[in-house]
VMD Tcl script that builds the backbone (N, CA, C; Angstrom):
set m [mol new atoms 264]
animate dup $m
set s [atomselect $m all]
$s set {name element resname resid chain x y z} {
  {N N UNK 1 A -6.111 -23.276 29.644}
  {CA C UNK 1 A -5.187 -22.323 30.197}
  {C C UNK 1 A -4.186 -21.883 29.131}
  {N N UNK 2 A -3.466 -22.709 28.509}
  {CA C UNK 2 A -2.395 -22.448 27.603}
  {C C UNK 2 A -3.101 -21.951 26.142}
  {N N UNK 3 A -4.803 -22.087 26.322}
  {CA C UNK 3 A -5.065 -21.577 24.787}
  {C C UNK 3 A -5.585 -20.372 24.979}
  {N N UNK 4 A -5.994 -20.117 26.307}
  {CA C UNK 4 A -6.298 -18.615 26.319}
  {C C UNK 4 A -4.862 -17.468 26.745}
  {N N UNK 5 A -4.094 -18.318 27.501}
  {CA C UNK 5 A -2.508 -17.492 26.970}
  {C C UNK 5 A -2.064 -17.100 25.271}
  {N N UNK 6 A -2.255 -18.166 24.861}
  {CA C UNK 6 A -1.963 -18.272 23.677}
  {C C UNK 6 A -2.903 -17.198 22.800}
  {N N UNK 7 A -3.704 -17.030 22.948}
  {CA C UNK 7 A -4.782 -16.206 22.608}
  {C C UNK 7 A -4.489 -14.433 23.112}
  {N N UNK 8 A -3.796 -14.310 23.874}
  {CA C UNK 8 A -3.816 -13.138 24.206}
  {C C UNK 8 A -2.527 -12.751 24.064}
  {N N UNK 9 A -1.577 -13.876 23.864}
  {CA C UNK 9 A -0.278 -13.238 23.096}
  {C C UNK 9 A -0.370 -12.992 21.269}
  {N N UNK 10 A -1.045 -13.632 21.145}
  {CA C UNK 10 A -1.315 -13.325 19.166}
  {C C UNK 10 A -1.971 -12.296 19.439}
  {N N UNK 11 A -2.987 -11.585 20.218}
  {CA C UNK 11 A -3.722 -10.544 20.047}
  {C C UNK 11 A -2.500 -9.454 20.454}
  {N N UNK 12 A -1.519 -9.747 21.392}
  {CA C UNK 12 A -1.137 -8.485 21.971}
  {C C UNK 12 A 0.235 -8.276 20.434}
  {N N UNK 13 A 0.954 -9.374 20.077}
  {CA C UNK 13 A 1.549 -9.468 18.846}
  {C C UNK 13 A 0.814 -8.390 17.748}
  {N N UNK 14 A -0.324 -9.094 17.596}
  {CA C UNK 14 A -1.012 -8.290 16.353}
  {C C UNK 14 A -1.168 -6.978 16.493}
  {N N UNK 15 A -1.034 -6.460 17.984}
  {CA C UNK 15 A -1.208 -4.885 18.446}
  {C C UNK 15 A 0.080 -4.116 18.171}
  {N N UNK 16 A 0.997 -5.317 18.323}
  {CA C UNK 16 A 2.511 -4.587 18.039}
  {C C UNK 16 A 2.870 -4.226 17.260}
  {N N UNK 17 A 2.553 -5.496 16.267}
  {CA C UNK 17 A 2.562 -5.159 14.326}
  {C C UNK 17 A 1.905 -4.045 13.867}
  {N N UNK 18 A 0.259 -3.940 14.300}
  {CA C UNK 18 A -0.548 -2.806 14.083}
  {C C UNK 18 A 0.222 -1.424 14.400}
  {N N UNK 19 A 0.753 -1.279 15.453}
  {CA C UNK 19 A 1.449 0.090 16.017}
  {C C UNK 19 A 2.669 0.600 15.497}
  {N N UNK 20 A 3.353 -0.615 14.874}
  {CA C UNK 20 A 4.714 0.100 14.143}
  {C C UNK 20 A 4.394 0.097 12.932}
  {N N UNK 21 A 3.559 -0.452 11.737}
  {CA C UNK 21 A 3.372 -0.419 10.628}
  {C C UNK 21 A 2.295 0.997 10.723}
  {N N UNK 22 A 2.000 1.846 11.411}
  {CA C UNK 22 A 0.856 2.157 11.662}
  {C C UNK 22 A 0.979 3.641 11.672}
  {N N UNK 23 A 0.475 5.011 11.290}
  {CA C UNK 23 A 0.932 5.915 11.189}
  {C C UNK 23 A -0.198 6.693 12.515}
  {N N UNK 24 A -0.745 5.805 13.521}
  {CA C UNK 24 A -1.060 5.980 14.582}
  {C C UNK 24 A -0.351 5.760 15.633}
  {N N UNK 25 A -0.606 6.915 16.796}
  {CA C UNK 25 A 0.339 6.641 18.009}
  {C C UNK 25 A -0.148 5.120 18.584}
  {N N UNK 26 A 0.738 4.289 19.498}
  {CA C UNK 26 A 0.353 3.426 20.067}
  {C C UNK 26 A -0.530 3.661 21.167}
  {N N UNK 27 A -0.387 4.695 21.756}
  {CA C UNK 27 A -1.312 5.253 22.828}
  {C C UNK 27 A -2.715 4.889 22.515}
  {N N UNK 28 A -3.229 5.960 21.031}
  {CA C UNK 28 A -4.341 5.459 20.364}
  {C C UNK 28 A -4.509 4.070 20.235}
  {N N UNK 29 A -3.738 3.513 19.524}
  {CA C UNK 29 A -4.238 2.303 19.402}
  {C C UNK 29 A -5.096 1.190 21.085}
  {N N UNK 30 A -4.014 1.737 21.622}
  {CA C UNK 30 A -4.318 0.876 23.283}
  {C C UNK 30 A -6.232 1.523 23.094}
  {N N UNK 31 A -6.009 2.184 23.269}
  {CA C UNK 31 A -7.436 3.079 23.764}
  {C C UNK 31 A -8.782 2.705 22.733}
  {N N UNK 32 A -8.126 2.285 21.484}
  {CA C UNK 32 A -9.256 1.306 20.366}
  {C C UNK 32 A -9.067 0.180 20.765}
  {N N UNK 33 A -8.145 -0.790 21.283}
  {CA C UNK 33 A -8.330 -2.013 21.985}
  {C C UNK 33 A -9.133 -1.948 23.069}
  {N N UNK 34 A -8.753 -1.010 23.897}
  {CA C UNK 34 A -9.665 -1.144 25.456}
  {C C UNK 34 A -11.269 -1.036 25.388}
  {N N UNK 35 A -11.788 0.160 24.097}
  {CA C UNK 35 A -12.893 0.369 23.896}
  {C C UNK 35 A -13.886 -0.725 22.962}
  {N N UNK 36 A -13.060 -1.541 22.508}
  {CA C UNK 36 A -13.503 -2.727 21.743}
  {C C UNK 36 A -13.181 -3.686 22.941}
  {N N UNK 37 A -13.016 -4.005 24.176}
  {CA C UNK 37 A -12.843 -5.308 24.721}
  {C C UNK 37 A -14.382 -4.660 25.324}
  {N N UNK 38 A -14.642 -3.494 25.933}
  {CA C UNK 38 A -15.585 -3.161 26.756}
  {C C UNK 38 A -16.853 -2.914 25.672}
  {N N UNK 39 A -16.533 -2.877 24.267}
  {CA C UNK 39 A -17.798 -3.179 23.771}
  {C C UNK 39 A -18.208 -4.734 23.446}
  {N N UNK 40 A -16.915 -5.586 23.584}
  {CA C UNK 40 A -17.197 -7.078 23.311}
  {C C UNK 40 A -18.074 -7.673 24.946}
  {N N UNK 41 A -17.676 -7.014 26.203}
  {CA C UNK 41 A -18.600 -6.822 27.289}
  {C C UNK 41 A -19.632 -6.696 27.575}
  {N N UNK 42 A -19.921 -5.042 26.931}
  {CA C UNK 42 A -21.064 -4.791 26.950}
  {C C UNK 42 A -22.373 -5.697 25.874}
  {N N UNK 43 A -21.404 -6.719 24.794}
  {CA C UNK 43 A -22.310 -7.612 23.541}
  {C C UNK 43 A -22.713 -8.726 24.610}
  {N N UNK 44 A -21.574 -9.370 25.269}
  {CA C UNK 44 A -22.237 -10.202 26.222}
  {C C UNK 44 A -22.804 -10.576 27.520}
  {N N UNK 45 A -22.864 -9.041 27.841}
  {CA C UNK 45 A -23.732 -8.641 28.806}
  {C C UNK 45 A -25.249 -9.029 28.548}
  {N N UNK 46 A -25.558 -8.129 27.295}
  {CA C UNK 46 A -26.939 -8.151 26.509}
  {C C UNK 46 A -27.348 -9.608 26.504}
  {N N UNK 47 A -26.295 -10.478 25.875}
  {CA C UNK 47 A -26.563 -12.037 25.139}
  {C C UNK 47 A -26.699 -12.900 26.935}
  {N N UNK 48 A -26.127 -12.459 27.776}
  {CA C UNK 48 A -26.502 -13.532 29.230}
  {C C UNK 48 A -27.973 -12.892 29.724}
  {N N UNK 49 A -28.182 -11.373 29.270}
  {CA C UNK 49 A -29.268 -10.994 30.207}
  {C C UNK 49 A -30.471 -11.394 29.426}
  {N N UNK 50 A -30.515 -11.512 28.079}
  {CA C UNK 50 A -31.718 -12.343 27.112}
  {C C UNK 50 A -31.580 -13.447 26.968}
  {N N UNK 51 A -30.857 -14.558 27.479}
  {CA C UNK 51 A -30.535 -15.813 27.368}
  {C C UNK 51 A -30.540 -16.622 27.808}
  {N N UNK 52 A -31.134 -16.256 29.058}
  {CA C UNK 52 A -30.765 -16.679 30.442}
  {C C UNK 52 A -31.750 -18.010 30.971}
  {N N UNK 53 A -32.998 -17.094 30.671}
  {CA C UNK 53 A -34.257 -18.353 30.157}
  {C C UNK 53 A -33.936 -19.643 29.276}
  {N N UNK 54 A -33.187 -19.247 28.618}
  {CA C UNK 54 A -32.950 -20.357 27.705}
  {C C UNK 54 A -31.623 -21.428 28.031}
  {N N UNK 55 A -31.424 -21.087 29.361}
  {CA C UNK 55 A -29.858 -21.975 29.103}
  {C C UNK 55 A -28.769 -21.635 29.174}
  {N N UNK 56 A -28.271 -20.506 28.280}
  {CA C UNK 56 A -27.102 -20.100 27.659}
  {C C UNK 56 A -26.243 -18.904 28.253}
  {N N UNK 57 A -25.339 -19.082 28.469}
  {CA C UNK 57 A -24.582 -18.410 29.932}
  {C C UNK 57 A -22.753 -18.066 29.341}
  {N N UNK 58 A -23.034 -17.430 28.791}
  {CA C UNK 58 A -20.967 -16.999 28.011}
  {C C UNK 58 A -20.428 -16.041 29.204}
  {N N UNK 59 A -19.432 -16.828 29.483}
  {CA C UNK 59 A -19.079 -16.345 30.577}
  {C C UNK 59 A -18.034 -15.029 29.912}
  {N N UNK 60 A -17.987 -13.687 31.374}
  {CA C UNK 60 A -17.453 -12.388 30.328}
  {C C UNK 60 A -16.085 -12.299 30.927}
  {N N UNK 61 A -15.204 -12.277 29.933}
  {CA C UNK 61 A -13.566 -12.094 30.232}
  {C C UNK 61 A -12.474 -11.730 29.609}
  {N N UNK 62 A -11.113 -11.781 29.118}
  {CA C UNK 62 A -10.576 -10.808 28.185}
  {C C UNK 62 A -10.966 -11.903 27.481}
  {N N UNK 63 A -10.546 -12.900 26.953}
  {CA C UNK 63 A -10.562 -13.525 25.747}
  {C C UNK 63 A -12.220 -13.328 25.081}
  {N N UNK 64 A -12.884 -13.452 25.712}
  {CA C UNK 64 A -14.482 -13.615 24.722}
  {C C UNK 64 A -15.029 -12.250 24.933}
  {N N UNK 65 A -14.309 -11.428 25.734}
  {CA C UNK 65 A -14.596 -10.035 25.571}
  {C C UNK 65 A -13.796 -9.247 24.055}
  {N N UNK 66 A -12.633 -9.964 23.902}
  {CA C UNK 66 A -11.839 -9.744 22.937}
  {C C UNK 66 A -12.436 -10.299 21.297}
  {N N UNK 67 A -12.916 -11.502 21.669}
  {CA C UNK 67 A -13.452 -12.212 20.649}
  {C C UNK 67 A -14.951 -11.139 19.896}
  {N N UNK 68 A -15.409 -10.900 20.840}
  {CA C UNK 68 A -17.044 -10.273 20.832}
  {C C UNK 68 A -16.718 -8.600 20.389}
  {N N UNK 69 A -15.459 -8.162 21.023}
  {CA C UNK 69 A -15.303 -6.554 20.633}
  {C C UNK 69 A -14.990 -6.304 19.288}
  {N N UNK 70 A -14.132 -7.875 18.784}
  {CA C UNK 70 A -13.078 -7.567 17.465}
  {C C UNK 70 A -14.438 -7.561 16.331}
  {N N UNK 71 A -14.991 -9.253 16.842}
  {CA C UNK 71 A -15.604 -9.439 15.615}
  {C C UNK 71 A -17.058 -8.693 15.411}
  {N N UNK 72 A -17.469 -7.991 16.379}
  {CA C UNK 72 A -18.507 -7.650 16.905}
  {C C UNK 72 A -19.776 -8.877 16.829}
  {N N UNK 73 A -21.214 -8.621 16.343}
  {CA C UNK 73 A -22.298 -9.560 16.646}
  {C C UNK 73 A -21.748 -11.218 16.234}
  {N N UNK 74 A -21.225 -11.285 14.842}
  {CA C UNK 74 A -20.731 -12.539 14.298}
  {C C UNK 74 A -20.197 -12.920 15.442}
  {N N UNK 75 A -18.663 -12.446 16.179}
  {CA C UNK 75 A -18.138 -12.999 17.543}
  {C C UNK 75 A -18.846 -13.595 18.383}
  {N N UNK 76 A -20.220 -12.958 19.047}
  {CA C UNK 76 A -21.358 -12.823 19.713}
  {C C UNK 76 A -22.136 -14.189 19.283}
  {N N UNK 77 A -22.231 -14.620 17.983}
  {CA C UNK 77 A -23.010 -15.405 17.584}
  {C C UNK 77 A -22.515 -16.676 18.126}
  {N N UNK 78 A -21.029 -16.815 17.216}
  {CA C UNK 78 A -19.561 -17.590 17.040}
  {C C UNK 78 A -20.070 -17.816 18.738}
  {N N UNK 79 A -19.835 -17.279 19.992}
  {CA C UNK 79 A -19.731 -17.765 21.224}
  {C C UNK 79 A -20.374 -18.818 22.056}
  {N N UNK 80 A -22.590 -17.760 21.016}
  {CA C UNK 80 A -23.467 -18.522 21.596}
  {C C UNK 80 A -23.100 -20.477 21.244}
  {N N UNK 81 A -23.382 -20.505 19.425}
  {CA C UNK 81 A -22.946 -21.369 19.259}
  {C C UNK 81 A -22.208 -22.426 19.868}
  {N N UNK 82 A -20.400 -21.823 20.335}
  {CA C UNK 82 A -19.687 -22.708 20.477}
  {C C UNK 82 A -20.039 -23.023 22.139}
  {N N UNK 83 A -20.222 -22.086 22.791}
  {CA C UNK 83 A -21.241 -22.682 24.317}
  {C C UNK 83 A -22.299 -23.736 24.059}
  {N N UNK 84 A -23.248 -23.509 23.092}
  {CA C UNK 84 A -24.740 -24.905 23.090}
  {C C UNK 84 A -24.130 -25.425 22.297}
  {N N UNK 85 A -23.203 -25.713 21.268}
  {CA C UNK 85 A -22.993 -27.533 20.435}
  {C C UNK 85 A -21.651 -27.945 21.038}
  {N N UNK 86 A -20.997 -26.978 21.019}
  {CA C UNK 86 A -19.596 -27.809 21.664}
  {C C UNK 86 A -19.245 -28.054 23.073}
  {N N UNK 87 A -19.868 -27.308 24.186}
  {CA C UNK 87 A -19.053 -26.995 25.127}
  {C C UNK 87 A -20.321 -27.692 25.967}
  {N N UNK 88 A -21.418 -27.589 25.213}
  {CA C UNK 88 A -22.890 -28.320 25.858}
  {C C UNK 88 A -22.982 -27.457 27.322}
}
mol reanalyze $m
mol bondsrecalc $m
mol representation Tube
mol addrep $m
């Protein structure tokens, strides 16, 4: 609970920093966050609907939607991973 808070206040921080150092409106910026959480979605949409046979089940939400949009496939990978060795 407190690490996925924690997780979404450094992301929303880093949006803040991004927007005033930034010679983009913040508006824009929101609208490249929103379209990168819904493409980190749409990555693990794909990865539960081919995976499924096998086990492997990443559940979809802001944080690993966030994780999967930023980093794109690497994120995606990074998830499968930490679901089958760590999280078993």
């Amino acid at each position: 609970m407190y690490i996925a808070g924690g997780a979404i206040l450094f992301i929303l921080l880093i949006s803040l920093l991004a927007s005033i150092s930034s010679p983009a409106s913040p508006l824009k910026l929101t609208g490249i966050v929103f379209v990168k959480l819904a493409a980190g979605a749409c990555f693990l949409f794909l990865l539960n609907s081919f995976s499924g046979d096998y086990g492997l089940h990443v559940p979809i939400n802001i944080v690993t939607s966030a994780v999967a949009g930023i980093l794109g496939i690497a994120g995606v990978a990074a998830l499968a991973i930490i679901q089958l060795w760590i999280i078993g």
